[in-house]
KOLMARLUM-482773 format. One line per field, with one value per residue (C-alpha): x, y, z; residue in one letter. Coordinates in steps of 0.05 Angstrom, whole numbers. Layout:
<lomars>
X <- c(X  ...);
Y <- c(Y  ...);
Z <- c(Z  ...);
resn <- c(A  ...);
</lomars>
This chain:
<lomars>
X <- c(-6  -70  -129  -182  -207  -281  -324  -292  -298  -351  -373  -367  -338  -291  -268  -270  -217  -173  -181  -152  -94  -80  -73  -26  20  -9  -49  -86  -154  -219  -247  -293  -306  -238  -239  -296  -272  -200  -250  -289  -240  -166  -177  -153  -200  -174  -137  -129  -144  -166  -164  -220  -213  -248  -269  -285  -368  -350  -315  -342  -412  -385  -370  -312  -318  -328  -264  -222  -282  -289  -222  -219  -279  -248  -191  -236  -283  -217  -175  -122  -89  -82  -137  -128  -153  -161  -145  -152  -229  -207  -142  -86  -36  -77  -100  -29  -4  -55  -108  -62  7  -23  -102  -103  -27  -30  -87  -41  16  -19  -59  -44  -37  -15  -48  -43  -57  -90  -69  -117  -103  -56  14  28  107  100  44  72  143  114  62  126  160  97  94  159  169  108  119  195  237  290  340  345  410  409  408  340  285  222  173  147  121  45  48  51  20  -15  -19  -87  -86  -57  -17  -7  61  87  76  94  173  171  143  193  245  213  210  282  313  280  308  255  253  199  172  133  87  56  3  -56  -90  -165  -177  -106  -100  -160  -183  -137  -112  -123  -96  -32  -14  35  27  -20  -50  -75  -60  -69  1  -5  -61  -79  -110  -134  -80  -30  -1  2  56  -2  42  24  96  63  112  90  110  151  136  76  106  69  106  88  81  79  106  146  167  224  279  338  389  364  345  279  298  259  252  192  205  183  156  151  226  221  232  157  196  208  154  128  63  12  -54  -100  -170  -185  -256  -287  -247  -204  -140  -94  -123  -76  -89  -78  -12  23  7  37  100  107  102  144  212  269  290  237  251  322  298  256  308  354  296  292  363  359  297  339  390  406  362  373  389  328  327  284  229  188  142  96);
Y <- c(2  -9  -2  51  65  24  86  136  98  94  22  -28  -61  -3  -34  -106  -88  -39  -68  -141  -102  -72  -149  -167  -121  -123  -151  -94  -83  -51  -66  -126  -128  -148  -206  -230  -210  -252  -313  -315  -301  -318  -378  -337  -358  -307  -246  -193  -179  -125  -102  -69  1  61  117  190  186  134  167  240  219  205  275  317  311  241  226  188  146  133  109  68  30  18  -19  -47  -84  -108  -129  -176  -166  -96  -38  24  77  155  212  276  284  352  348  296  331  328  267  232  270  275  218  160  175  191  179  113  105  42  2  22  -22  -74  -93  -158  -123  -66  -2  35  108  144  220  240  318  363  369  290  302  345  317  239  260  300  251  205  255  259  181  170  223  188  116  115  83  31  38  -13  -44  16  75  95  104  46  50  -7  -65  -38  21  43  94  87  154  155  222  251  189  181  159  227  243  170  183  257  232  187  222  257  208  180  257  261  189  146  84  78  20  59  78  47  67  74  106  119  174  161  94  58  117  178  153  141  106  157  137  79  111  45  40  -16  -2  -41  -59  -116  -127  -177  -146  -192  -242  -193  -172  -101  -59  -16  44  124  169  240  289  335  279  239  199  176  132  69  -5  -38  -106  -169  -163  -203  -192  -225  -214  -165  -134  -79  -27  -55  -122  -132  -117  -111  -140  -114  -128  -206  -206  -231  -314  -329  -392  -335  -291  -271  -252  -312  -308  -309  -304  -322  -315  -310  -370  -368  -404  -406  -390  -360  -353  -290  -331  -335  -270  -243  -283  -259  -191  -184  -146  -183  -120  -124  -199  -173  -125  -172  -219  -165  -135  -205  -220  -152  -171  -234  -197  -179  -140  -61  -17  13  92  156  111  150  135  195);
Z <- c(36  62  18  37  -45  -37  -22  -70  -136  -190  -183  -138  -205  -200  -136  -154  -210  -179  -108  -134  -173  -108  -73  -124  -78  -12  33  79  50  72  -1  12  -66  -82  -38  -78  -134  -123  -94  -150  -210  -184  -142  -77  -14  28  -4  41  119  150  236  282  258  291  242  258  278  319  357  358  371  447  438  446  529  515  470  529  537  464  467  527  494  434  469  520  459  436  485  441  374  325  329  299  326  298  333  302  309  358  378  356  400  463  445  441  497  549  528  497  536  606  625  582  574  626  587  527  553  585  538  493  433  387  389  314  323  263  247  191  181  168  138  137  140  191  229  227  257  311  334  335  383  429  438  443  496  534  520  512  445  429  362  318  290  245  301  284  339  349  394  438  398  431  395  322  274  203  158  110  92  31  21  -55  -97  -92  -21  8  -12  37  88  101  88  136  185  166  179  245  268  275  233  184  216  255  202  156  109  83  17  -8  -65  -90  -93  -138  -186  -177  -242  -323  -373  -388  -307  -338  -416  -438  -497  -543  -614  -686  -702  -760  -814  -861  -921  -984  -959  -952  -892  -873  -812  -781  -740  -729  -728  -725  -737  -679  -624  -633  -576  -597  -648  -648  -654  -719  -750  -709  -636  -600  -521  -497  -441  -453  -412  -408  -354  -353  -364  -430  -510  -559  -623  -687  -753  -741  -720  -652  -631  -618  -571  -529  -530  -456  -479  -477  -498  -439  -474  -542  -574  -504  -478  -420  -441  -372  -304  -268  -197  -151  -125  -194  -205  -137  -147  -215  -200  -145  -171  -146  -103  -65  -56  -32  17  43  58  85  137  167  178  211  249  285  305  385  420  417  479  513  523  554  579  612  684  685);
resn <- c(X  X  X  X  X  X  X  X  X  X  X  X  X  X  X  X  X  X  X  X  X  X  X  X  X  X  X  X  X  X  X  X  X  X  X  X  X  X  X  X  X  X  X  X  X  X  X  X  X  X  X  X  X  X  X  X  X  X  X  X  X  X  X  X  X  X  X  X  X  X  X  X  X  X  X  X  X  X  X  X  X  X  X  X  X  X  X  X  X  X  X  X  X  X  X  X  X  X  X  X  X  X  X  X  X  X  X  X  X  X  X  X  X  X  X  X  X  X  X  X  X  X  X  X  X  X  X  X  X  X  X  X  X  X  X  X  X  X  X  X  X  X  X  X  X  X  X  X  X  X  X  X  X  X  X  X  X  X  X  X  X  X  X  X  X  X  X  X  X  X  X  X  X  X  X  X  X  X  X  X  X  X  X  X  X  X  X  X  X  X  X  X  X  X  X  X  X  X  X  X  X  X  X  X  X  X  X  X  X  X  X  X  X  X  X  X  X  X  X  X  X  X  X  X  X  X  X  X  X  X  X  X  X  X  X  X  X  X  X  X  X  X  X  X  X  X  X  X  X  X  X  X  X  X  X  X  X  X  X  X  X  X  X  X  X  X  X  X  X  X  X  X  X  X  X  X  X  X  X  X  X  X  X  X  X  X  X  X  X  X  X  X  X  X  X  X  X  X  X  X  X  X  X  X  X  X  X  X  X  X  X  X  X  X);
</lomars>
């Protein structure tokens, strides 16, 4: 997920914070702040990357009879390595199948590189799988190990449209039911991604939960008849490892094992305690399925080379 959030949040603070979050994560970032930001605070010289990226003025002011030339310069100014390029400024379908996969579809392949094509309108289930369709009716396909459909390593697509955590699962499943492999795509997300959110996203809130009172201590807890889930822990709190779904247990009213409390106190009094750096944090929040997949994708990735089919001349 590629990070597009710096111009639609309230700060450039804004960005530092959420941006950085985001790296834990990833590593595609057009948020200049969080690399900063992850310099400066978590020890990280180099936190995310970015690739030559064309965006819709530049593009449209070569104007619409000059879109083919727009394009050709874009590859042209970078002949080597990833550009992205996007394509819906007047007409994504033309431009994939008349620009892209026939007046430029020779400097497409020859060049030493990977063109990323960007659709940025419409329906994105519906406008992803048929963009697919178009380039892989022009440029041809192989299937993977899995019998899903991959274009040539020189040509891939990134969706930045309407890409948020509800939308990412359709499209592809969308993709998926039409038989291409979802390495084709990958993605990108602005609005969504840094402030389309508030603090009941994950249902956080910091409450008073213990008290000491003339020496005495005190459970501090809210059960309001009317909701029941928002019933506050009380007394002291203790977090330790369980087995359960989650994989972990608050203790209550002082009777966790502090030995095994997970929460550490990071400031105290204005003091920085433990500096963790952006790497700690990465590897500790990476869930071991993930860690799983990983593994699985590259065993796929080394195995024999996949048949070629409907590779087409024009």
């Amino acid at each position: 997920m590629h990070d597009f959030g710096f111009r639609g949040v309230s700060s450039i603070e804004s960005a530092s914070i959420g941006g950085t979050a985001h790296l834990v994560c990833f590593r595609g970032t057009d948020t200049m702040a969080a690399l900063l930001f992850a310099k400066r605070f978590y020890n990280c010289d180099m936190a995310g990357f970015s690739i030559p990226a064309a965006e819709h003025s530049t593009i449209t002011a070569w104007q619409e009879a000059g879109e083919k030339d727009a394009y050709r310069n874009l590859l042209e100014k970078f002949p080597t390595g990833v550009v992205a390029c996007v394509s819906d400024s007047y007409n994504i379908w033309n431009a994939c199948e008349h620009i892209w996969g026939e007046e430029l579809r020779d400097l497409v392949i020859n060049r030493d590189g990977t063109l990323v094509i960007r659709p940025d309108s419409g329906n994105p289930e519906k406008v992803v799988v048929k963009v697919l369709e178009i380039l892989g009716d022009k440029f041809g396909y192989t299937f993977n190990s899995l019998g899903y459909k991959v274009l040539p390593p020189y040509l891939r697509l990134i969706q930045g449209d309407g890409v948020n955590l509800e939308s990412l699962g359709r499209i592809l499943e969308a993709v998926k039911a039409a038989g291409w492999s979802t390495g084709n795509v990958s993605f990108g997300s602005g609005g969504a991604l840094l402030q389309q959110l508030n603090r009941d996203t994950q249902k956080c809130a910091f409450k008073c939960s213990h008290a000491v009172i003339n020496g005495k201590q005190v459970n501090v807890c809210k059960h309001p008849i009317t909701d029941p889930q928002k019933n506050s822990k009380k007394g002291r709190l203790c977090l330790q490892r369980s087995a359960s779904q989650n994989g972990y247990v608050t203790m209550e009213e002082g009777r966790g094992d502090l030995e095994k409390d997970l929460l550490i106190p990071v400031f105290e009094n204005g003091h920085l305690l433990i500096d963790y750096s952006l790497e700690e944090i990465r590897e500790r929040a990476e869930l071991p399925e993930v860690k799983a997949a990983a593994a699985a994708a590259s065993k796929l990735n080394n195995q024999p080379e996949t048949v070629v089919n409907n590779v087409n001349s024009h």
